[in-house]
Phi, psi and omega in degrees: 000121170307174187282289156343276164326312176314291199306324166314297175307308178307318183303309170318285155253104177273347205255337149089024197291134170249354185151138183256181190243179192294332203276322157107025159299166178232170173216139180262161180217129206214141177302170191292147178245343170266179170280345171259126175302342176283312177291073196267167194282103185243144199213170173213138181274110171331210193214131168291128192085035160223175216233143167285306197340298216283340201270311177295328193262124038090351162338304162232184194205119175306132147007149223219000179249334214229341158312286198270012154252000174272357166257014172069046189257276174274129175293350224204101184286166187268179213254165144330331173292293178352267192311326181309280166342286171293346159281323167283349151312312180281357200275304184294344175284333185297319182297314191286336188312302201279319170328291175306320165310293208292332173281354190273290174294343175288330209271352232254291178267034289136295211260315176271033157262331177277348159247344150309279150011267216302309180306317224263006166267325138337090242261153169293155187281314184319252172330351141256155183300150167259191181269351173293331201265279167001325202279264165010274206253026152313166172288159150214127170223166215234120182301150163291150174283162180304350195255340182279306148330339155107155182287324194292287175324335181280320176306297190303310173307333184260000162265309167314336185251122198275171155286113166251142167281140187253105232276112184262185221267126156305316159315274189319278190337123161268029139280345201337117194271037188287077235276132181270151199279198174277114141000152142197113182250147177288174194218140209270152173236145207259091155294154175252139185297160204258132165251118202230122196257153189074228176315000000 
């Protein structure tokens, strides 16, 4: 495209307004300035009283709909529903955002109040008996012997009362019928040559 034609078309439609954002920037679209006609100049005008600073430093931040058309990302700028739409979207990712926290901290203090609780049922090892003492201060009474209790009673107690045995620790024990596992030590290794059958 000649120069001339360039100038003419810019001359033709000068002001090239495609549409503003919620905020009231505005964004333009201007012809190509190169020879491909697909690449047009797309620019966005601040909001009057407001400064690009606040916009470069990241304070604030233009739509994200109105981003990726000043990058040729989209072809088509969005509409006011759009941007609409998408601010209530994010308002509600925010409620569900702070919804989850606050159940995130309940569920939080809830679990150290259970456990606190739980510590504070827990008698210190000092203050409970051990078993030797334990041993100690049982009663003692002394069973009658079997010849006072009667053959009936001697008979029944020994069916009613199981036998016990005394297991001794298996761990300890060297019969243990455990298999002790394998040492691992390296071990030298040996390839096997590739046998390669046909053609």
């Amino acid at each position: 495209m000649s120069f001339l034609a360039r100038l003419f078309r810019r001359f033709r439609s000068p002001t090239g307004f495609v549409g503003r954002d919620l905020e009231g920037n505005r964004f333009f679209e201007y012809p190509s300035v190169s020879d491909d006609p697909r690449r047009t100049k797309r620019v966005v005008k601040y909001a009057p009283g407001r400064d690009m600073l606040h916009y470069v430093s990241g304070e604030r931040r233009l739509a994200v709909q109105w981003t990726s058309w000043l990058t040729h990302t989209r072809s088509h700028p969005p509409t006011l529903e759009e941007l609409q739409a998408d601010l209530e979207r994010q308002r509600r990712v925010r409620l569900n955002a702070a919804l989850i926290e606050a159940r995130d901290r309940e569920q939080a203090a809830q679990i150290a109040a259970a456990q606190q609780t739980v510590v504070r049922h827990v008698e210190p090892p000092s203050q409970q008996p051990s078993m030797p003492e334990a041993v100690e201060t049982a009663p003692a009474t002394a069973p009658l012997p079997q010849a006072e209790q009667g053959p009936l009673a001697a008979g029944t107690d020994a069916q009613r009362l199981p036998q016990t045995r005394i297991v001794p620790d298996q761990r300890s024990d060297p019969s243990s019928p455990w298999k002790q596992p394998p040492r691992d030590e390296p071990q030298s290794w040996q390839p096997r040559a590739v046998v390669r059958r046909g053609g």
